[in-house]
Structures are given as structure tokens and as C-alpha cells.
C-alpha positions as CSV (number, residue, x, y, z in Angstrom):
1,X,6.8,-13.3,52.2
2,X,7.4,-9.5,53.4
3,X,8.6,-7.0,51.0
4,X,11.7,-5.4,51.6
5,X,11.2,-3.3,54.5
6,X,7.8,-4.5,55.5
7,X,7.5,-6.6,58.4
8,X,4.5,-8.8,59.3
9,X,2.6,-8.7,62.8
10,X,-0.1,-11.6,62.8
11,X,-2.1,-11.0,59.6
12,X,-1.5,-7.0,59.1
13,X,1.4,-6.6,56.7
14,X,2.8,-3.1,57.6
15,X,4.7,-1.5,54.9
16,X,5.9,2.4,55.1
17,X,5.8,3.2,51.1
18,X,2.1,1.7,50.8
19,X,1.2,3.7,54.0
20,X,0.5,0.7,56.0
21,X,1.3,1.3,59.3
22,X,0.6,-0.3,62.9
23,X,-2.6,0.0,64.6
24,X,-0.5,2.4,67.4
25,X,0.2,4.9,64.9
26,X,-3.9,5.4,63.6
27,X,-4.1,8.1,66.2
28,X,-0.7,9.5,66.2
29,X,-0.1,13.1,65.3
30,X,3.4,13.5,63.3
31,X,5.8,16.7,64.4
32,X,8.2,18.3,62.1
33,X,12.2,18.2,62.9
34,X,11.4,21.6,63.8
35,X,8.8,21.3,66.0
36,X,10.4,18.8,68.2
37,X,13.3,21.3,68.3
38,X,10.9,23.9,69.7
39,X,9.8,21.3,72.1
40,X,12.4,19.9,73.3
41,X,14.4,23.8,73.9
42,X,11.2,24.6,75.8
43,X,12.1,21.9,78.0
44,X,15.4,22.7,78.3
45,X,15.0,26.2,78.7
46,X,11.8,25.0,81.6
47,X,14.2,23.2,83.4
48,X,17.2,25.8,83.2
49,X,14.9,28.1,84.9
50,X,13.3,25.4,87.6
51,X,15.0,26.3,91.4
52,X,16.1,22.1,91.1
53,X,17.4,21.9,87.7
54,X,18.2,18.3,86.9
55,X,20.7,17.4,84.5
56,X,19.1,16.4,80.9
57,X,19.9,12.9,79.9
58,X,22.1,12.2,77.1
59,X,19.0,10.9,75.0
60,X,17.6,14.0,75.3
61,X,20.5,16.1,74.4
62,X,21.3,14.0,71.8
63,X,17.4,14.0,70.5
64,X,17.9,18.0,71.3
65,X,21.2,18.4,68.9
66,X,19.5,16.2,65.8
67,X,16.6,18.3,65.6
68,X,18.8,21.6,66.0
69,X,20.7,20.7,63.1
70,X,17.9,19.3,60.6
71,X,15.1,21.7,61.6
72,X,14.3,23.5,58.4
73,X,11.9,25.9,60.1
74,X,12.5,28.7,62.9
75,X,9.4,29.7,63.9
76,X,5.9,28.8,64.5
77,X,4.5,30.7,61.1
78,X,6.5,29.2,59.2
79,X,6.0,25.7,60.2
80,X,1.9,26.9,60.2
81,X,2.8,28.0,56.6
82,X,4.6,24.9,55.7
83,X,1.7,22.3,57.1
84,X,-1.0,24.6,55.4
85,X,0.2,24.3,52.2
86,X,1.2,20.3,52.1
87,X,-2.6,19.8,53.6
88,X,-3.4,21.0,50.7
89,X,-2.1,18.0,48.6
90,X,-4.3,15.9,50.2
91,X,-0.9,13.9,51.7
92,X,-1.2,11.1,54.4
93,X,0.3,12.7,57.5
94,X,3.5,10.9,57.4
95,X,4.1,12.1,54.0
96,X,3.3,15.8,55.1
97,X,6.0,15.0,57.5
98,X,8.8,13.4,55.3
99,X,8.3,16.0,53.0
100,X,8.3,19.1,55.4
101,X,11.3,17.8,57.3
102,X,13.6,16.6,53.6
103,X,12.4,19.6,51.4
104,X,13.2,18.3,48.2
105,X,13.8,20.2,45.4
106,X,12.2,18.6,42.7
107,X,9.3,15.7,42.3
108,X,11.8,13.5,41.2
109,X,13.4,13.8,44.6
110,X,10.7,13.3,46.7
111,X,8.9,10.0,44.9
112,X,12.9,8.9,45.1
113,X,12.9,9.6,48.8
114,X,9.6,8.8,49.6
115,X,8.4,6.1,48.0
């Protein structure tokens, strides 16, 4: 039987806290609140400026407000500065991630959040 949380697909157990995660997300590069923010207001900004500007679908805006309201970083050096250092800790990407985008104050508060 599946853990809490785990699911099973055919004979791979995946399982987020053990870092056992489909075979679609082996090659997958993880992005920081902030960075989709930066992303997704380039593309906003791309297609305020395009001569046809098409109206943004409510995914996207929706997407667009999340990311503006828990981005932690404003600007590229800083997220650089923030990725240097986890890598550092020799963290599997999707921790990097979790732990860049819920800066926790204390080690108790990340192994809480992040199992």
C-alpha cells in the first residue's frame, strides 16, 4: 500500500518527501516563484507591446498574480545569489526550489515543511 501522499504508477512508487518522482520530471529544470513572475511579466509586457495584442487568459493572469504575490526575489542577482548558495548544500533540485520559494527561518521549519 501507498504512503500517504505517494501514489503508485505500475511498479514505481513516487513519493515527494523521499524524492521519488516520475520519470517526466528526471529532465525537468525547477523555476523559483520569482522566476516564473519574471517570465510570465515578460510575456505580458511582449504582448502589450505586439501591434495585435490578444487578451491573456484568465489561467495566465491568475498564474501571473500568484507568482506576483509569493515571489521572494526582485531581480535576477538575487535569485543567481539565492540558487548559488542552496547548490551549495548539495540539495535535490526540488528542494533548492521549495526552500528558495518558502524561506524558512529556522531548520526546524524547513524539515517541518519539507519533509
Amino acid at each position: 500500500m501507498a504512503a500517504a501522499g505517494a501514489t503508485s504508477v505500475g511498479d514505481i512508487e513516487e513519493d515527494a518527501s523521499q524524492l521519488s518522482f516520475p520519470k517526466e520530471f528526471e529532465n525537468a529544470e525547477t523555476l523559483l516563484n520569482s522566476e516564473v513572475h519574471m517570465l510570465l511579466e515578460h510575456r505580458k509586457q511582449q504582448n502589450e507591446s505586439a501591434e495585435d495584442e490578444q487578451e491573456l487568459s484568465e489561467v495566465f493572469m491568475k498564474t501571473l498574480n500568484y507568482t506576483a504575490r509569493f515571489s521572494r526575489f526582485k531581480n535576477r542577482e538575487t535569485i543567481a545569489s539565492v540558487r548559488s548558495l542552496l547548490q551549495q548544500k548539495k540539495l535535490h533540485k526540488f528542494e533548492l526550489a521549495s526552500l528558495a520559494n518558502l524561506c524558512p527561518e529556522a531548520a526546524e521549519e524547513a524539515k517541518a515543511l519539507i519533509p
